[in-house]
Steps between C-alpha positions, in 0.01 A plus 500: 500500500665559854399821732606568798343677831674684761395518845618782729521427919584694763633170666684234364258241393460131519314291253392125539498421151366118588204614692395701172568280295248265485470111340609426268723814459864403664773744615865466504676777643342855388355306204139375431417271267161326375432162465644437127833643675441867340655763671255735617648815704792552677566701833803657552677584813425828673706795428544817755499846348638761687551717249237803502351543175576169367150380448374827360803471242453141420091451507338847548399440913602658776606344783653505836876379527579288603262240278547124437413438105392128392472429138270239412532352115232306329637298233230408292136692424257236670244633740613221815833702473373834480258422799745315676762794462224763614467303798876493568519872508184536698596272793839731503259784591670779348445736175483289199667665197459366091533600161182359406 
C-alpha cells in the first residue's frame, strides 16, 4: 500500500536524491528504486502556495504564504522505503505532514 508525506518549506528546496540513496538503491529522475528494480518512493517537484489558508484547508496546518509543498510517495510498505522517505523529508528541513 502507497502513502505519501508532505513536506512544507519556507524556501524552495533541493533534494539530492543520489546522495540518499544508497547501494544498491538506484535513482532515475525523482524515482528510487531497490536493487530487484522495485520502485520505492517518488519525489515530486516543489510546488509554491501563495494562497493563505491553503494548507489549513487541505492538511489542518497553518502556515505562512508563501510555502513551497513537496509530496513524497512511497510505493510499496517496506521499512528501506519508509526510512529512506523519512530521510527525504528531513534533509528538506521543513514541517513534515502524513496521514499515518
Amino acid at each position: 500500500m502507497s502513502r505519501e508525506l508532505i513536506v512544507l518549506t519556507s524556501e524552495k528546496p533541493t533534494l539530492d536524491l543520489q546522495v540518499l540513496a544508497s547501494s544498491p538503491l538506484h535513482v532515475t529522475g525523482n524515482y528510487v528504486f531497490d536493487a530487484e528494480d522495485r520502485l520505492l518512493l517518488r519525489v515530486q517537484e516543489p510546488v509554491l502556495i501563495s494562497v493563505p489558508g491553503e494548507t489549513e484547508r487541505l492538511l489542518g496546518i497553518e502556515s505562512a504564504t508563501p510555502i513551497w509543498w513537496t509530496e513524497i510517495h512511497i510505493a510499496t510498505a517496506s521499512p528501506e522505503a519508509d526510512h529512506l522517505a523519512q530521510r527525504c523529508a528531513e534533509t528538506l528541513d521543513g514541517t513534515i505532514w502524513t496521514a499515518r
